[in-house]
Residue frames as a rotation matrix with the C-alpha (Angstrom) as fourth column:
UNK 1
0.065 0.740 0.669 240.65
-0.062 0.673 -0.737 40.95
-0.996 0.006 0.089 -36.32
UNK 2
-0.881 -0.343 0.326 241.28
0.294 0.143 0.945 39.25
-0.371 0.928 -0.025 -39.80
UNK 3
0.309 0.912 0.270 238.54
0.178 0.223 -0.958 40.14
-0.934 0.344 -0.094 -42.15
UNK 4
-0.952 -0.149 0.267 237.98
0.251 0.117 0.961 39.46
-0.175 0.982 -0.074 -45.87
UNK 5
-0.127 0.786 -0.605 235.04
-0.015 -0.612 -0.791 41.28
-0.992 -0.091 0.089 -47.34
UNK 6
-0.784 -0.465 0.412 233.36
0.303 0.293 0.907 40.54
-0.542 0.836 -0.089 -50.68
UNK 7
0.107 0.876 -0.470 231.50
-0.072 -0.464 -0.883 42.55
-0.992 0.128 0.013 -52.74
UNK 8
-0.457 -0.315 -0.832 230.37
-0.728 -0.405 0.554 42.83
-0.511 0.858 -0.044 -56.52
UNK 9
-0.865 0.346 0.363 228.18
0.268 0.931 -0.248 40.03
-0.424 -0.117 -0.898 -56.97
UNK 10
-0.143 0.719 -0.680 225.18
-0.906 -0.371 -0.202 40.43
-0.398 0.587 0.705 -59.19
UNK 11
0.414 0.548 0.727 222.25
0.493 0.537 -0.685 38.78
-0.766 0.642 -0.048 -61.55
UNK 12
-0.467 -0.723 -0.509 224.16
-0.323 -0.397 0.859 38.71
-0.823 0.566 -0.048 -65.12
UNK 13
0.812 0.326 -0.484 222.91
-0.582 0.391 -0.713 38.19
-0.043 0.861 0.508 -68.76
UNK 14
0.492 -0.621 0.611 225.07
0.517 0.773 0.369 35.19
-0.700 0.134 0.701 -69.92
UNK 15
-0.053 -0.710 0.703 228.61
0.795 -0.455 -0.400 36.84
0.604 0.538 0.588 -72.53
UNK 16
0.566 -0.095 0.819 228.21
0.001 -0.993 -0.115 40.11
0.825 0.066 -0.562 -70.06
UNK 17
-0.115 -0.925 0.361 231.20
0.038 -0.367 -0.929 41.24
0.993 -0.094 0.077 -67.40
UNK 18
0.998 0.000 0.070 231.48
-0.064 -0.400 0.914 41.85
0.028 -0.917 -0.399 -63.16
UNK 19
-0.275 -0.959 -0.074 234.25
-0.029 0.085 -0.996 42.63
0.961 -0.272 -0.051 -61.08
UNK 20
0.571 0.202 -0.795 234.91
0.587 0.577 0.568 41.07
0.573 -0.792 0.211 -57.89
UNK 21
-0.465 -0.741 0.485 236.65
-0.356 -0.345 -0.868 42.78
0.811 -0.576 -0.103 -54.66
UNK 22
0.878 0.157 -0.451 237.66
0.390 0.311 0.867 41.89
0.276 -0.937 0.212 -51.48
UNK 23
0.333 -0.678 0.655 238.92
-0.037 -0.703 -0.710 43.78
0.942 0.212 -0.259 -48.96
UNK 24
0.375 -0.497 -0.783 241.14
0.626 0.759 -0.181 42.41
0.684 -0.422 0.596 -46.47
UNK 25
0.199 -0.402 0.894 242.09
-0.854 -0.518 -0.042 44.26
0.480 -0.755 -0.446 -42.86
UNK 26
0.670 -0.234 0.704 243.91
-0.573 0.440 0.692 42.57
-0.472 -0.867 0.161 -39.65
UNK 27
0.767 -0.397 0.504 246.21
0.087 0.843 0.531 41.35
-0.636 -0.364 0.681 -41.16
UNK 28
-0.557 -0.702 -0.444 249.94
-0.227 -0.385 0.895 41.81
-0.799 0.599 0.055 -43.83
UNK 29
0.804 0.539 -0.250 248.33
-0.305 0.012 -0.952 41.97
-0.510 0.842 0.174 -47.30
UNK 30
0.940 0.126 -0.319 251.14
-0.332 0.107 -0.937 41.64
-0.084 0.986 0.142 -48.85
UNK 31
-0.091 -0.826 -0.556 252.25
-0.973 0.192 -0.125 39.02
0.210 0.530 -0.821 -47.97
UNK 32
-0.396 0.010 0.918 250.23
-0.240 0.964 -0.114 36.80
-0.886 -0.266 -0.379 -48.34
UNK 33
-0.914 0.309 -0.263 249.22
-0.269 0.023 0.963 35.31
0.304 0.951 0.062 -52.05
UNK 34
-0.291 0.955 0.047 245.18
-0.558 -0.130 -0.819 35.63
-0.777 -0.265 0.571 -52.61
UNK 35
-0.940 0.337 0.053 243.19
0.312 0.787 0.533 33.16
0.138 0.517 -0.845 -54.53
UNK 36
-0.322 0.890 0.322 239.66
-0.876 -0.151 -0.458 33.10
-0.359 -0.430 0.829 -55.17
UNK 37
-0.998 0.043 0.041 237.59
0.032 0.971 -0.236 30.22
-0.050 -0.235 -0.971 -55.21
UNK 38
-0.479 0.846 -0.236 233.78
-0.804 -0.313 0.506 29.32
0.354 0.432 0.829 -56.20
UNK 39
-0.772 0.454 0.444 231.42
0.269 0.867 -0.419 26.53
-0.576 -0.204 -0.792 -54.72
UNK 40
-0.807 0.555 -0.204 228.65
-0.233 0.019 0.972 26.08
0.543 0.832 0.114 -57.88
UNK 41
0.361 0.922 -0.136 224.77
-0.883 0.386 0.267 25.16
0.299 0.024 0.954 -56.55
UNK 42
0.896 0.383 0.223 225.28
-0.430 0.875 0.221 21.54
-0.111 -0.294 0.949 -55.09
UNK 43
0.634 -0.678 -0.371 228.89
0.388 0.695 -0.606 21.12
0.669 0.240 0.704 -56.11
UNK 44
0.338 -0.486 -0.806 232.29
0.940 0.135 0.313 20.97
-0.044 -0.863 0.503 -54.25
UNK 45
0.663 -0.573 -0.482 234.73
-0.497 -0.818 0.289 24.81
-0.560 0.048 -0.827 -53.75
UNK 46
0.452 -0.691 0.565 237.07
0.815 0.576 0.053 25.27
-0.362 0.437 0.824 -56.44
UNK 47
-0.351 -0.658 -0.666 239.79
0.413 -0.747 0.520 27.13
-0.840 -0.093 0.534 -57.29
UNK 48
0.729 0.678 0.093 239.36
0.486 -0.418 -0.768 29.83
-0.482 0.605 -0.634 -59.51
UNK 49
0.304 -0.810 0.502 242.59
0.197 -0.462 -0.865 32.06
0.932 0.362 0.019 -59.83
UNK 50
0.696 -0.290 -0.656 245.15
0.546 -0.380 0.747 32.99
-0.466 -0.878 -0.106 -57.25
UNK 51
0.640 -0.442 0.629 248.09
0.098 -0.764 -0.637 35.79
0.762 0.469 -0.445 -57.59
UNK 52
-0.167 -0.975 -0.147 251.26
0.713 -0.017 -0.701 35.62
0.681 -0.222 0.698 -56.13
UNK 53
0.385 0.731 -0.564 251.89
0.923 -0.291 0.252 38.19
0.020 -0.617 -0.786 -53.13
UNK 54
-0.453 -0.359 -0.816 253.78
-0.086 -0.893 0.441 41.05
-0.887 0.270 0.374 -55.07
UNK 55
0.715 0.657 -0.239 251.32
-0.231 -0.101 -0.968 40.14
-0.660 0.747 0.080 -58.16
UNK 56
-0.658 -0.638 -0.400 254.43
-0.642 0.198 0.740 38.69
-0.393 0.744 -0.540 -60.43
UNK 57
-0.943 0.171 -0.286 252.57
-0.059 0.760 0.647 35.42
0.328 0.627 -0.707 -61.05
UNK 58
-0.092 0.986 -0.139 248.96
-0.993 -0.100 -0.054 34.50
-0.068 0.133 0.989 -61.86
UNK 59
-0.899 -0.111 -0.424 247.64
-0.338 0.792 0.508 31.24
0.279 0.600 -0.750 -62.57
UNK 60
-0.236 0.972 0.005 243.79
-0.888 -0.213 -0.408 29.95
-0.396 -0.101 0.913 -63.08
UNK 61
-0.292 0.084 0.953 241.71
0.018 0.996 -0.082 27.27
-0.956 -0.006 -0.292 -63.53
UNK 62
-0.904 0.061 0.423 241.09
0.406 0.427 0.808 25.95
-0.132 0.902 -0.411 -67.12
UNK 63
-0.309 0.949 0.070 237.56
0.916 0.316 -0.248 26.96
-0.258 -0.012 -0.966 -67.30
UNK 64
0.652 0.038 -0.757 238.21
0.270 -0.945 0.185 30.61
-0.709 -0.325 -0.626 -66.36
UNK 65
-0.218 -0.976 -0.014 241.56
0.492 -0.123 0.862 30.98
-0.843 0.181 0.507 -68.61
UNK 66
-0.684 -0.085 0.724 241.15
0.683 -0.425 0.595 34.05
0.257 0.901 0.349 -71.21
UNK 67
0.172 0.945 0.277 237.66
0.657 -0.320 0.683 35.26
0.734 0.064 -0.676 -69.52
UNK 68
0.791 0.522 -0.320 239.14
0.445 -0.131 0.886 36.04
0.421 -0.843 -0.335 -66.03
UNK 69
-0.209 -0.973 0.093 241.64
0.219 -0.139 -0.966 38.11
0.953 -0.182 0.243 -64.24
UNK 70
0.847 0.170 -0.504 242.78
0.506 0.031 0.862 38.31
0.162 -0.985 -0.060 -61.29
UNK 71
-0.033 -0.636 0.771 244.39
0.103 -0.769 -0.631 41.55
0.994 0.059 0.090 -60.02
UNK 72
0.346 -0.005 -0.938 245.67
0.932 -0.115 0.344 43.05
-0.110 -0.993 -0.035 -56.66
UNK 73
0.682 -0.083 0.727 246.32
-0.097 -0.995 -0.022 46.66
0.725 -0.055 -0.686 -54.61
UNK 74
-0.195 -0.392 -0.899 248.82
0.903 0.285 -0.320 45.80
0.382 -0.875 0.298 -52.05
UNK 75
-0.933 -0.337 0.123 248.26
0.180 -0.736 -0.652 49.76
0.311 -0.586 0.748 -51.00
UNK 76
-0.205 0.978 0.042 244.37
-0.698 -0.177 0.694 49.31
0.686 0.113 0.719 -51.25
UNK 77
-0.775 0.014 0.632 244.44
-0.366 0.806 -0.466 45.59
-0.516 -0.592 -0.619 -49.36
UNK 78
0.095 0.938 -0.333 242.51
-0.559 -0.227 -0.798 44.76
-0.824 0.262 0.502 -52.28
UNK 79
-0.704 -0.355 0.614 241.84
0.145 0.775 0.615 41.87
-0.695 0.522 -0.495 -54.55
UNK 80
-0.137 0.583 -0.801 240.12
-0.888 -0.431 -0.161 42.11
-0.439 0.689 0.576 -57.83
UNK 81
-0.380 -0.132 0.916 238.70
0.269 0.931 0.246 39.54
-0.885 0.340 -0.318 -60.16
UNK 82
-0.297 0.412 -0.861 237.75
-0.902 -0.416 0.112 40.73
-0.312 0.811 0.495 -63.60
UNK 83
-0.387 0.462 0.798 235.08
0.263 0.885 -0.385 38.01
-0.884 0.061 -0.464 -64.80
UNK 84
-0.349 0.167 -0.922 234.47
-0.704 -0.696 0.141 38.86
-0.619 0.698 0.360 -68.62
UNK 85
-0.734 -0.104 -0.671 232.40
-0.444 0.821 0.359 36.38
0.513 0.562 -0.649 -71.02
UNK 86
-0.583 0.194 0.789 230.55
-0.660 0.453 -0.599 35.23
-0.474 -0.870 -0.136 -68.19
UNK 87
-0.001 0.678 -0.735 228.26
-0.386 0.678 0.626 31.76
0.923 0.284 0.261 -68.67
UNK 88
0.608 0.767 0.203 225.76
-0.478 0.150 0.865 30.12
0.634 -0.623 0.458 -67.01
UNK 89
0.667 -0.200 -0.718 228.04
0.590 0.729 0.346 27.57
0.454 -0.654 0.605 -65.52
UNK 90
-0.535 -0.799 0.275 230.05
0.198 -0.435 -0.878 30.51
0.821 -0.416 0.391 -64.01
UNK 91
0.159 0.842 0.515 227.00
-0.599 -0.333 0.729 30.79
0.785 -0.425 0.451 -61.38
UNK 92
-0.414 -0.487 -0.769 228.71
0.677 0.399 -0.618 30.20
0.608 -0.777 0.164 -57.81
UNK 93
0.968 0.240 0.077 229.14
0.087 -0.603 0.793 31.70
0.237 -0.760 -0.605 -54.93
UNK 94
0.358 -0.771 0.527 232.20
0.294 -0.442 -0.847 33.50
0.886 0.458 0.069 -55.11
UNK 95
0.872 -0.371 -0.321 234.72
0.300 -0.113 0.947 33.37
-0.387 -0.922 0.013 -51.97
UNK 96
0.547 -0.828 -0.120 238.47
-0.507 -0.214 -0.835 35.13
0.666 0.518 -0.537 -51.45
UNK 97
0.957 -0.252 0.144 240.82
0.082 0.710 0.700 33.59
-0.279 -0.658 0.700 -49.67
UNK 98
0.526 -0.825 -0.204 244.53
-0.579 -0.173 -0.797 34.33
0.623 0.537 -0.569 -48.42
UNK 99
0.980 -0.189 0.057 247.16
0.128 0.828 0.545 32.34
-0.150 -0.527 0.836 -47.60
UNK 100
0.214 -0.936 0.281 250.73
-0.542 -0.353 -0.762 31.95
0.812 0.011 -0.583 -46.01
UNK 101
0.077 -0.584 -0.808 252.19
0.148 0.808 -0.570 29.28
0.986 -0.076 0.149 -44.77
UNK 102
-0.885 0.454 0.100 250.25
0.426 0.705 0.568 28.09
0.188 0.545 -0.817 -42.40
UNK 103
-0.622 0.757 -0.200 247.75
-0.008 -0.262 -0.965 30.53
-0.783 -0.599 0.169 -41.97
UNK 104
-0.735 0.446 0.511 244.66
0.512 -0.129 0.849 30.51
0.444 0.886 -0.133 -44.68
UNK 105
-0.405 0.841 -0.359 241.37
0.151 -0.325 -0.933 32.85
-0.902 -0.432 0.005 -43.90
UNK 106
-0.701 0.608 0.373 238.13
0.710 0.547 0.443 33.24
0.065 0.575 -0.815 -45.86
UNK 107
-0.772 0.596 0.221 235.96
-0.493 -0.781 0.384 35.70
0.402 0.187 0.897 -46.91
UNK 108
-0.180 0.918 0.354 231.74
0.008 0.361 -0.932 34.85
-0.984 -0.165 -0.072 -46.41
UNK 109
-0.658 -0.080 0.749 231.57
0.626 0.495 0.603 34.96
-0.419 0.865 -0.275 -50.19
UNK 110
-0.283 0.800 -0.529 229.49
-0.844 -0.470 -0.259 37.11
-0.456 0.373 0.808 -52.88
UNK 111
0.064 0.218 0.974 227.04
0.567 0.795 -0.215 35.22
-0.821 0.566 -0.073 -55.08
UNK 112
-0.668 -0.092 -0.739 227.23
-0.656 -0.395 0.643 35.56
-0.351 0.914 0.203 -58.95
UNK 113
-0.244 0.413 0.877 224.75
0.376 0.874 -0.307 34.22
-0.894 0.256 -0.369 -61.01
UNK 114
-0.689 -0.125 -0.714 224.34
-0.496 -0.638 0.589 34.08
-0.529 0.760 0.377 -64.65
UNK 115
-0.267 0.848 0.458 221.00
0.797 0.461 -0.389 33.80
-0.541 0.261 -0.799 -66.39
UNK 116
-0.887 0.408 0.217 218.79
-0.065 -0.576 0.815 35.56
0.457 0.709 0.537 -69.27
């Protein structure tokens, strides 16, 4: 049974830090490249960062670039997101999600929200 499992979600002050994990059974970690993805309060899912499935390449959305990494364990089955900097508009609900040609599966998502 595939499961993706997110955790690390929290009420933040706006410029302060989380890390994201998700941990992934039933299925090859590694090999499949992981990606997370946010859906804001009323708006549509959107990428966020994804990582390659030996972790060579990275690559992130425009918003996120400098604030966020995104990191893997292939021996853990374990994705990371390092969210540093954080602002309000970073306030989602935070999903992982891997994929490999053509399977894709989906976490249930943590929420973040940033507020003072």
């Amino acid at each position: 049974q595939v499961q993706l499992v997110e955790s690390g979600g929290d009420l933040v002050q706006p410029g302060g830090s989380l890390r994201l994990s998700c941990a992934a059974s039933g299925f090859t970690f590694s090999k499949y490249a992981m990606s997370w993805y946010r859906q804001p309060p009323g708006k549509e899912r959107e990428l966020v960062a994804r990582i390659t499935s030996a972790g060579g390449s990275t690559n992130y959305a425009d918003s996120v670039k400098g604030r966020f990494t995104i990191s893997r364990d292939n021996a853990e089955n374990t994705v990371y997101l390092q969210m540093n900097s954080l602002k309000p508009e970073d306030t989602a609900k935070y999903y992982c999600c891997a994929a490999r040609s053509p399977m894709t599966y989906w976490g249930k998502g943590t929420l973040v929200t940033v507020s003072s």
